[in-house]
C-alpha positions as CSV (number, residue, x, y, z in Angstrom):
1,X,2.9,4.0,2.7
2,X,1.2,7.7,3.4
3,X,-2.1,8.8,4.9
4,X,-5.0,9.5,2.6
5,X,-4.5,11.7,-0.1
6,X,-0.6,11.5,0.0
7,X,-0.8,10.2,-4.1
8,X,0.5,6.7,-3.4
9,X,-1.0,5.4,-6.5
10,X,0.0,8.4,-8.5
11,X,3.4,7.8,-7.1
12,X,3.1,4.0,-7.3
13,X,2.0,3.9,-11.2
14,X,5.0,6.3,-12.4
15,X,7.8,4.1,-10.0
16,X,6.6,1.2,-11.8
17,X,7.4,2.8,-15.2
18,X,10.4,4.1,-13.9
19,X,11.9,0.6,-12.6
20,X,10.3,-1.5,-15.3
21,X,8.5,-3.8,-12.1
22,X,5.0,-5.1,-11.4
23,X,2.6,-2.9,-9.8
24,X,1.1,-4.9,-7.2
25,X,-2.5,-3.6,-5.6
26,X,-3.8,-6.1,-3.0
27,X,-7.3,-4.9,-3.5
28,X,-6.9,-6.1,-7.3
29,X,-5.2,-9.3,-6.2
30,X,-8.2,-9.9,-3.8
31,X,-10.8,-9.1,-6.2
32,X,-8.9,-11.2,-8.6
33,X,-8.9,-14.6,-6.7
34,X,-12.4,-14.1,-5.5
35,X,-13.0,-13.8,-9.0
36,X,-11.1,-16.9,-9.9
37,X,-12.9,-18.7,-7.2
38,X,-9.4,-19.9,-5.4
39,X,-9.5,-20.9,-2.2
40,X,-8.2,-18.1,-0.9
41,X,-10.5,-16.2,-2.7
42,X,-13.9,-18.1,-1.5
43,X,-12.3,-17.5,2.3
44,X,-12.0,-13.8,1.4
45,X,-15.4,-13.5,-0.2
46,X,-16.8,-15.6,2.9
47,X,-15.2,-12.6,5.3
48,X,-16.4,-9.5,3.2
49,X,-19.9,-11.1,3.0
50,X,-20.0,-11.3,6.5
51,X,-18.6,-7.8,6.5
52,X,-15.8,-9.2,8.2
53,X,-12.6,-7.5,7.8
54,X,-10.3,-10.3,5.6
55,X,-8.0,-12.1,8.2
56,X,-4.5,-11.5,7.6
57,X,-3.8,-15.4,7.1
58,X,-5.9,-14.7,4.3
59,X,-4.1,-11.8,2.7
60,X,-1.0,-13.5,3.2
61,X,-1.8,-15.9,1.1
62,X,-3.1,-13.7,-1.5
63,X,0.2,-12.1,-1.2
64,X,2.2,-15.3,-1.5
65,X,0.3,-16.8,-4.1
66,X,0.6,-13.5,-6.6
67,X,3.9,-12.4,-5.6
68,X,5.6,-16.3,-6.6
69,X,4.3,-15.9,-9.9
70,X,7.0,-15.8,-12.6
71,X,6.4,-12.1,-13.2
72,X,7.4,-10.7,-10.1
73,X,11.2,-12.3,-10.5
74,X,12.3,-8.9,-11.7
75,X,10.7,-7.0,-9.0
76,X,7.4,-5.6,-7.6
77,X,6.2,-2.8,-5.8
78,X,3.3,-3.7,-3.1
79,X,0.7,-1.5,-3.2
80,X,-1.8,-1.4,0.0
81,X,0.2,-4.1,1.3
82,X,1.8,-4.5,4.6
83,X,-1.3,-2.3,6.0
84,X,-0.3,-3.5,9.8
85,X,2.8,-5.1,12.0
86,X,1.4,-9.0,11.9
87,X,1.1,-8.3,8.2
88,X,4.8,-7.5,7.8
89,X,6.2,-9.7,9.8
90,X,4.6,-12.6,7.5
91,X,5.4,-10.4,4.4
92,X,9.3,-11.0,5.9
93,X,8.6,-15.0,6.3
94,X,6.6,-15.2,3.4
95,X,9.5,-13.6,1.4
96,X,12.2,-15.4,2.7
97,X,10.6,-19.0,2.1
98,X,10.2,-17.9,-1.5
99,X,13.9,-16.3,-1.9
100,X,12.8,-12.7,-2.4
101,X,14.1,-9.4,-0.5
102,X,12.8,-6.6,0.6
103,X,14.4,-3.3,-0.8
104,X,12.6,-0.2,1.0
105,X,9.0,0.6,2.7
106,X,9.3,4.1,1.7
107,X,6.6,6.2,2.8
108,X,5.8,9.5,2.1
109,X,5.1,12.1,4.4
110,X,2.9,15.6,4.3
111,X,1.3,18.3,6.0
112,X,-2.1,16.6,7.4
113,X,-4.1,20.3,7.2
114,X,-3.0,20.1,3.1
115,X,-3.7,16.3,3.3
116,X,-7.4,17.5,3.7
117,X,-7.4,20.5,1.9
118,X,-5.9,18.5,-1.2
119,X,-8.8,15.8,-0.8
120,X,-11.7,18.1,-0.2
121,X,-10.8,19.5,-3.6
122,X,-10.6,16.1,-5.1
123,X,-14.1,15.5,-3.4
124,X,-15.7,18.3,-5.1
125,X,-14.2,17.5,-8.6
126,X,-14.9,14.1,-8.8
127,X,-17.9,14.0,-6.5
128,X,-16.9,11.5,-4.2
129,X,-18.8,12.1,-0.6
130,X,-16.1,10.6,1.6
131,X,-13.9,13.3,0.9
132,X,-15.5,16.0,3.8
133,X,-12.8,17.3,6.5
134,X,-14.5,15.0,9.0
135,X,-14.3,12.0,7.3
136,X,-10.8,12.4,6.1
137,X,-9.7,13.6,9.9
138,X,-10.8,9.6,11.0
139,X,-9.1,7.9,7.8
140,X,-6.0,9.8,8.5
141,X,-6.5,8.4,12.4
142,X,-7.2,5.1,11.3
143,X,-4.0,5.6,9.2
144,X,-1.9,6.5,11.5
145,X,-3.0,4.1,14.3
146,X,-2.2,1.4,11.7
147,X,0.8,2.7,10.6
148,X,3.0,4.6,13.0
149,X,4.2,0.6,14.0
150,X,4.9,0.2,10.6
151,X,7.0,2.8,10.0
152,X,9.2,1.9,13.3
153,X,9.3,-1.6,11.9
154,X,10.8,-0.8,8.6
155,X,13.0,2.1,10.4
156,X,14.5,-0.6,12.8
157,X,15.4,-2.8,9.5
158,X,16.8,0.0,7.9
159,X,14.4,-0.4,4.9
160,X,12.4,3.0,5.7
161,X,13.0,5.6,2.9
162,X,11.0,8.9,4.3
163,X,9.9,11.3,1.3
164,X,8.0,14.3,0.9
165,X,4.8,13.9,-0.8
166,X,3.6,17.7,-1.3
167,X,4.4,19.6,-4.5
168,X,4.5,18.3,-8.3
169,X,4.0,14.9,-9.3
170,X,7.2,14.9,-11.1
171,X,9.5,16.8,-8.6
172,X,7.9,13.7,-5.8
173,X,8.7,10.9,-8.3
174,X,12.4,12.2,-8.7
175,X,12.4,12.2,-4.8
176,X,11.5,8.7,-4.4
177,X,13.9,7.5,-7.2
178,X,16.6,9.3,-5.5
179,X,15.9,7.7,-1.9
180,X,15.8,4.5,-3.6
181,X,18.8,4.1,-5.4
C-alpha cells in the first residue's frame, strides 16, 4: 500500500526478485479473465462497460481463482489488492478456506508535498496528463479515504509493516526486506 507516486511497483517488482514469489497485479488478473472470457471475467467486463466500478464479489473471485493456482504455493505478493476494508476482510476468508496466510500489508509512507513533486516530474518526462498537482491532490484523497481503514485493519492484526518510501530505490528495497523478515 502507499498513495500515488510512493513506487509500489518499483518496490513490488524488486521484492518479488528478492523472495523468489509471484508478483500478483489485480489489474492484470482482471484484464486476464476478461480476456479468457471466465465468468468472472464476462461480470467484470459487464461492470466496466457500464462504467461501473467492478463489485468486490467480483474481485474476490478474481482473487481467489488466481491466487489457488499452483504457482502461488510458494508465496505471492498482491499488488493493487486489498484496495478497501470489505475487500480485506474477504481476502482473510478467502485465504483461510484455501489454507494460505497472510504475512504483512506493509505500506510505505512519504512526504505528500514530494509525493507531488516526484509525480509532476514523472508527468513531464513521460507525458502523462494526469500527473498536474491538482489531480494528484484528489488521487492522493481518494487514497487516503480508501486507505486510512486499511491501514488500522492490518495494524490491529499486527500484519502492518510501515516503511519509508523517499530516497533510492535500493536503500527503500533494503527497508522493506528488513521490516519483513
Amino acid at each position: 500500500m502507499g498513495p500515488p507516486g510512493v513506487g509500489k511497483g518499483t518496490q513490488a517488482e524488486r521484492i518479488i526478485e528478492e523472495l523468489n514469489i509471484i508478483h500478483l497485479s489485480t489489474g492484470e488478473i482482471l484484464r486476464d479473465e476478461i480476456k479468457n472470457q471466465s465468468d468472472v471475467g464476462i461480470k467484470a467486463k459487464q461492470c466496466m462497460s457500464d462504467g461501473k466500478l467492478v463489485p468486490d464479489d467480483v474481485l474476490l473471485d478474481i482473487v481467489r481463482n488466481r491466487i489457488s493456482k499452483k504457482d502461488c504455493n510458494h508465496g505471492y505478493l498482491l499488488d493493487g489488492f486489498p484496495r478497501t476494508l470489505p475487500q480485506a476482510e474477504g481476502l482473510k476468508v478467502i485465504m483461510h478456506d484455501i489454507g494460505h496466510k497472510l504475512d504483512a500489508a506493509v505500506s510505505l509512507t512519504a512526504d505528500e508535498n514530494e509525493l507531488i513533486k516526484r509525480l509532476v516530474i514523472r508527468g513531464k518526462d513521460s507525458g502523462r496528463s494526469d500527473d498536474t498537482p491538482e489531480v494528484i491532490r484528489k488521487r492522493q484523497q481518494i487514497y487516503w479515504k480508501q486507505t486510512a481503514p486499511l491501514i488500522d485493519h492490518y495494524k490491529k492484526d499486527g500484519l502492518l509493516k510501515e516503511v519509508d518510501g523517499l530516497g533510492n530505490i535500493p536503500e527503500i528495497t533494503k527497508r522493506i526486506m528488513k521490516a519483513l523478515i
